[in-house]
VOMARRO-800114 format. One record per residue (C-alpha): x, z, y; residue in three letters. Coordinates in steps of 0.02 Angstrom, whole numbers, padded with zeros to 5 digits, always signed. Layout:
BEGIN
XZYALA...
//
This chain:
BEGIN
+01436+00527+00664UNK+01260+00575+00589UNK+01146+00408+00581UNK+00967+00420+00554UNK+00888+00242+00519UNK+00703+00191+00505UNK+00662+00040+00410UNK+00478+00015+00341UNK+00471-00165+00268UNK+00595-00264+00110UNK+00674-00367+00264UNK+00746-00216+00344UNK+00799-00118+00199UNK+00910-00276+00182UNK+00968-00282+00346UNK+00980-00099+00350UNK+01100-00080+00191UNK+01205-00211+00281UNK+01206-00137+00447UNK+01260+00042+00353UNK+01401-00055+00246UNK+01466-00126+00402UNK+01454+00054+00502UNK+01550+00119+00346UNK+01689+00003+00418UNK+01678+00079+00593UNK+01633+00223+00571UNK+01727+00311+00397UNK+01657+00496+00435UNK+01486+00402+00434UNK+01336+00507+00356UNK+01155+00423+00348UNK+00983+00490+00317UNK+00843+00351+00315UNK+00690+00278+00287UNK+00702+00127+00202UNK+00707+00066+00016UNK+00827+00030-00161UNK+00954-00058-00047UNK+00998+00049+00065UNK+00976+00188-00048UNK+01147+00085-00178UNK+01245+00126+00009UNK+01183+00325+00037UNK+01083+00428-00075UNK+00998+00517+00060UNK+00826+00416+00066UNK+00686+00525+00143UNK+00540+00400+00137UNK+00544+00212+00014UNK+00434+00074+00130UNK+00328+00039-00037UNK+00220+00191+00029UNK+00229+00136+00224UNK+00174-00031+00224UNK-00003-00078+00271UNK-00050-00257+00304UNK-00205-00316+00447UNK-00287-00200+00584UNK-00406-00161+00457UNK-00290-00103+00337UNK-00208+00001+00460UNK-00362+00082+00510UNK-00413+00136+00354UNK-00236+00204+00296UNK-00231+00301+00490UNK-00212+00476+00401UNK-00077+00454+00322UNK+00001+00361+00455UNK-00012+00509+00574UNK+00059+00611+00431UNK+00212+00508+00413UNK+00226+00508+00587UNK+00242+00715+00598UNK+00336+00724+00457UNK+00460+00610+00519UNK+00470+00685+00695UNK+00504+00859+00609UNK+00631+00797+00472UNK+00732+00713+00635UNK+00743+00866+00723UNK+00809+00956+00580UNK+00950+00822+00560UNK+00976+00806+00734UNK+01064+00639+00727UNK+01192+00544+00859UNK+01093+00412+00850UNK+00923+00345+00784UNK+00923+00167+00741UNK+00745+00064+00726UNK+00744-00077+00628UNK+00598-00179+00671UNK+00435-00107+00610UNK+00368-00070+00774UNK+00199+00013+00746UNK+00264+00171+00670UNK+00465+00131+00754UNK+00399+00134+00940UNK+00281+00292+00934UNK+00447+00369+00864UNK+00562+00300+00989UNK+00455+00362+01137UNK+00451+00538+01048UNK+00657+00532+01037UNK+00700+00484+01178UNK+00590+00632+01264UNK+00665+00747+01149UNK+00848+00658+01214UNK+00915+00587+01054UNK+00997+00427+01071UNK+00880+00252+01019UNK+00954+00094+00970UNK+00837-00054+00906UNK+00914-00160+00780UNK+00780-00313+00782UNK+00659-00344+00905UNK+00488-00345+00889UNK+00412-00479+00913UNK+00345-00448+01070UNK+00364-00640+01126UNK+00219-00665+00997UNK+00106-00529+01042UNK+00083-00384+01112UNK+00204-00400+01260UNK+00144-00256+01337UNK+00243-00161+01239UNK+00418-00231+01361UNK+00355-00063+01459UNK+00386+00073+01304UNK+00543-00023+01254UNK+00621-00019+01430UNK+00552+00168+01440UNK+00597+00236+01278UNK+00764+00118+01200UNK+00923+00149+01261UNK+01009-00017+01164UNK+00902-00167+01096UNK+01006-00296+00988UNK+00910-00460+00964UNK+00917-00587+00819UNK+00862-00755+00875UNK+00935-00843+01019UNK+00750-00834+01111UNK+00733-00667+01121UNK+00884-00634+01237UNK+00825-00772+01379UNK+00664-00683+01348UNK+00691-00508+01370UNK+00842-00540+01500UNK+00781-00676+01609UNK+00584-00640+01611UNK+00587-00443+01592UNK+00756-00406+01666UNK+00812-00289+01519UNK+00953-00322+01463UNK+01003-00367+01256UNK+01124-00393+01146UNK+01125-00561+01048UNK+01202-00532+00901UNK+01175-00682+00778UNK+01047-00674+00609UNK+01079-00553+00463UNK+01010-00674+00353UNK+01145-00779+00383UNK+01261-00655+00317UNK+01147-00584+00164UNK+01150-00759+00080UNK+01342-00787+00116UNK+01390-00636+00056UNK+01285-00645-00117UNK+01348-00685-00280UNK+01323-00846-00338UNK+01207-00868-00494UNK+01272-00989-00602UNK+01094-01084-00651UNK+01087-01096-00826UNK+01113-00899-00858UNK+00967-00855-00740UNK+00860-01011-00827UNK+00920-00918-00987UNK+00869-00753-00932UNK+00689-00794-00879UNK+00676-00922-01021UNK+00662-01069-00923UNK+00660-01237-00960UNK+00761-01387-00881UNK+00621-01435-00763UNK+00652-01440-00570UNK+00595-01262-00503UNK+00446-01262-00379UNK+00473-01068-00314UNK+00306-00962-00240UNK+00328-00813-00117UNK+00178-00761-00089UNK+00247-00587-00002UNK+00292-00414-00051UNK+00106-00329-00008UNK-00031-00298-00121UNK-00156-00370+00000UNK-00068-00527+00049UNK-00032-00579-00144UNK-00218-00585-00181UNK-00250-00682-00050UNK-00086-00818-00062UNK-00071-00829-00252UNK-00217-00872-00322UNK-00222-01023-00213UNK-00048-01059-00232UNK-00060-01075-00434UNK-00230-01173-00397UNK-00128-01333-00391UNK+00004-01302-00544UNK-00088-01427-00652UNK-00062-01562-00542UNK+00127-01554-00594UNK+00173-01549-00758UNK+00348-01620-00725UNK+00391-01456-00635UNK+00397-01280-00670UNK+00316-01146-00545UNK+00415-00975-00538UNK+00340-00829-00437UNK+00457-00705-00335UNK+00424-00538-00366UNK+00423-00415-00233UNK+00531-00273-00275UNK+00394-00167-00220UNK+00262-00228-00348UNK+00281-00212-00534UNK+00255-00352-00644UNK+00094-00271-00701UNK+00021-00325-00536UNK+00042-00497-00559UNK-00013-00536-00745UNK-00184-00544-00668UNK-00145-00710-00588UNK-00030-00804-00709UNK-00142-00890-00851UNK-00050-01039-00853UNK+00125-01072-00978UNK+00190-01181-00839UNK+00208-01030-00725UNK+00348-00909-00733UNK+00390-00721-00654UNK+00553-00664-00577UNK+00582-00487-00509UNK+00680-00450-00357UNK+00775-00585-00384UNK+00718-00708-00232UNK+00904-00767-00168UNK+00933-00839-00352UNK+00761-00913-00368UNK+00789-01013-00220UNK+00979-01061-00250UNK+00921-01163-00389UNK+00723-01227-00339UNK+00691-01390-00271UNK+00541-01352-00177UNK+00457-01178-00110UNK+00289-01111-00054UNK+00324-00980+00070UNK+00204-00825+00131UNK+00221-00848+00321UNK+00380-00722+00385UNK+00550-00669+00345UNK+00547-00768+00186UNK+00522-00946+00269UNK+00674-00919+00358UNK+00763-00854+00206UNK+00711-01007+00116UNK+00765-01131+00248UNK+00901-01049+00239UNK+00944-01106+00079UNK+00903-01295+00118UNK+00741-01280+00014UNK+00589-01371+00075UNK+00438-01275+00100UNK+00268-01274+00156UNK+00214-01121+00254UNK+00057-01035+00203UNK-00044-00886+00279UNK-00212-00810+00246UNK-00270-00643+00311UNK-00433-00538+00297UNK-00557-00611+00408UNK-00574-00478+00538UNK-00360-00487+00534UNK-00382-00667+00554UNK-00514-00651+00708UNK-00428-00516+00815UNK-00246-00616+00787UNK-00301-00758+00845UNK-00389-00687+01003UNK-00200-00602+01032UNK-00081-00730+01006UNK-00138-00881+01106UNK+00038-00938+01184UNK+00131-00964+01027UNK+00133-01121+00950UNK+00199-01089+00766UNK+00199-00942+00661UNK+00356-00977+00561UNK+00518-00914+00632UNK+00573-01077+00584UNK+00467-01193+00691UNK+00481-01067+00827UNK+00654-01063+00831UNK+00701-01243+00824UNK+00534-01262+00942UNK+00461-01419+00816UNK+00374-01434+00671UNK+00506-01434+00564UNK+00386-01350+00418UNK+00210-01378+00378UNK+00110-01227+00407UNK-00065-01210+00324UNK-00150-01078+00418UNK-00309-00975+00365UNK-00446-01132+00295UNK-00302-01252+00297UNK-00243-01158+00180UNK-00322-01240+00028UNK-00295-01321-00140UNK-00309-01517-00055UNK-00197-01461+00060UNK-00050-01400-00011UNK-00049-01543-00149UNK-00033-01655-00002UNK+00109-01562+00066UNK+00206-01510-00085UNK+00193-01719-00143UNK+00271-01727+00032UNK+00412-01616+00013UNK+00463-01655-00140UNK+00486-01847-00059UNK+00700-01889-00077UNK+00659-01973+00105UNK+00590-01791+00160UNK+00702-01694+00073UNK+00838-01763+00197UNK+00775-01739+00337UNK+00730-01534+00300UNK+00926-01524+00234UNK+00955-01608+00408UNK+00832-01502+00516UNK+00915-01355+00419UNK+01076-01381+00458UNK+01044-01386+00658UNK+00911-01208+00621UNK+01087-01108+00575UNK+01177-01176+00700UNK+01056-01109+00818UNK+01071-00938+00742UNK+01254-00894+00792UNK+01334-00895+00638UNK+01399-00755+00534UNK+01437-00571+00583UNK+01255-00496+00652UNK+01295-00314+00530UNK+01482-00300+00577UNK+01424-00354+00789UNK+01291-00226+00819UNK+01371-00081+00687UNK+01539-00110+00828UNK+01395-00096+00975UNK+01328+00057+00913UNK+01475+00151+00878UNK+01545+00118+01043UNK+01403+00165+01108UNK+01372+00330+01065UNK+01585+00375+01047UNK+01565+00372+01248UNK
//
């Protein structure tokens, strides 16, 4: 079978290199053309477009990146029909994934959505174009199924978290190599995600390394997006206390003690891993403004806290999200008395998740599918 696969962000070049691996195992005649990035890529050569050049942050950013938006969006119409897959699979990403899936599914190819957008957050309008345009939606957190089932009557496929798999199935590091290899001392490890754009790690960095003085018992190492080069970041490290890893994020947090986590994929990644963390997220204004006019019926913006439907983590959101602030929080976390009851909290999140299996479950689904 002939798989085309559109994935614009890190997150679902992961999930997408998993999800081919495990359609590899279905599926051994298998051939893949995608969007996506270096993972995916170590599975199938045959990467079309890498997500470093699709991915534009805000409503203003979007706006002023339009034209080449459109252009992606013709290009990858055309380069479709000229592969004329079995199947297209979307993996999250719904600005650009939608527009395509409505496109396909006129032209009759077959559309399966591997992640959900988070249409329970905002713009839930868009229930209409996914019952319209996706023939097979497989969800990743337990709420989404009651959600799309129960109040839209469209049915889903739950099929567990991919995260849960990704950090199983890594290698272990073994902590004093990687300390070794970045030249670290014996310190406890506070980690700092501050995301994978351009535009987000101006804004969450700076203020993250604001409060690095105020710990000179720990070390602070920064996660490097694989989609940034380290040149990027020397602008913001001016401290010897503060250390740079690249694409390396899974081992950073293996062996931290504490984490400040860019609001997303990472805070779940992190919890994950039974680190504490304090949530932080700061847009542009004018993002800032219009998101908060759009999502008014969500109570937390960490899949975390929304998931386990408590604050579980702290989240300091636009002016919260200050130097005073997170000192508070991080002396907080890194409490022995806290640190339990995260590791506790934790332990009832990935429970709630379903377990292992998501990239073997939906690669079964959509074979099955489209052998009929």
């Amino acid at each position: 079978m002939k798989y085309y696969i559109i994935a614009g962000e890190a997150s679902g070049d992961l999930h997408g290199s998993n999800l081919m691996k495990a359609l590899l195992k279905e599926d051994v005649n298998a051939e893949f053309r995608f969007w996506g990035g270096d993972l995916m890529q170590e599975v199938s050569n045959n990467l079309i477009k890498h997500y470093k050049d699709l991915a534009f942050m805000g409503f203003a950013e979007v706006i002023m990146n339009l034209r080449t938006i459109t252009r992606n969006l013709a290009f990858c119409k055309k380069d479709i029909e000229e592969y004329n897959p079995d199947v297209i699979i979307f993996i999250d990403y719904p600005g650009f994934n939608l527009r395509i899936a409505k496109w396909a599914k006129q032209k009759g190819f077959k559309t399966h959505y591997y992640i959900s957008p988070q249409i329970w957050a905002w713009k839930e309008n868009r229930i209409k174009d996914i019952k319209r345009d996706v023939d097979n939606m497989y969800v990743i957190l337990p709420f989404e199924k009651d959600f799309y089932e129960n109040k839209h009557n469209y049915p889903v496929e739950f099929v567990g978290h991919p995260l849960i798999d990704a950090i199983a199935n890594r290698t272990q590091v073994d902590e004093y190599t990687f300390r070794a290899d970045y030249e670290l001392n014996e310190k406890p490890i506070i980690a700092l995600l501050p995301g994978s754009r351009k535009q987000e790690i101006k804004k969450m960095l700076s203020v993250m390394l604001s409060v690095v003085n105020n710990y000179p018992n720990y070390q602070f190492v920064i996660a490097g997006a694989p989609s940034q080069d380290y040149s990027f970041y020397q602008q913001f490290i001016k401290n010897a206390n503060v250390h740079f890893v690249s694409n390396r994020t899974y081992d950073l947090l293996s062996v931290s003690s504490a984490a400040l986590v860019t609001s997303g994929t990472a805070t779940l990644e992190t919890a994950l891993f039974k680190v504490p963390e304090v949530v932080c997220y700061k847009g542009s204004w004018l993002s800032y403004q219009i998101g908060k006019r759009l999502v008014k019926h969500i109570k937390y913006i960490s899949l975390v806290n929304l998931i386990m439907d408590q604050e579980v983590v702290t989240e300091l959101i636009q002016d919260d999200f200050n130097s005073k602030r997170l000192k508070a929080e991080l002396d907080r976390i890194l409490d022995s008395y806290e640190r339990t009851k995260f590791f506790m909290s934790y332990y009832e999140l990935e429970k709630k998740l379903g377990g292992k299996g998501a990239s073997a479950k939906t690669a079964k689904l959509i074979y099955e599918s489209i052998s009929q």
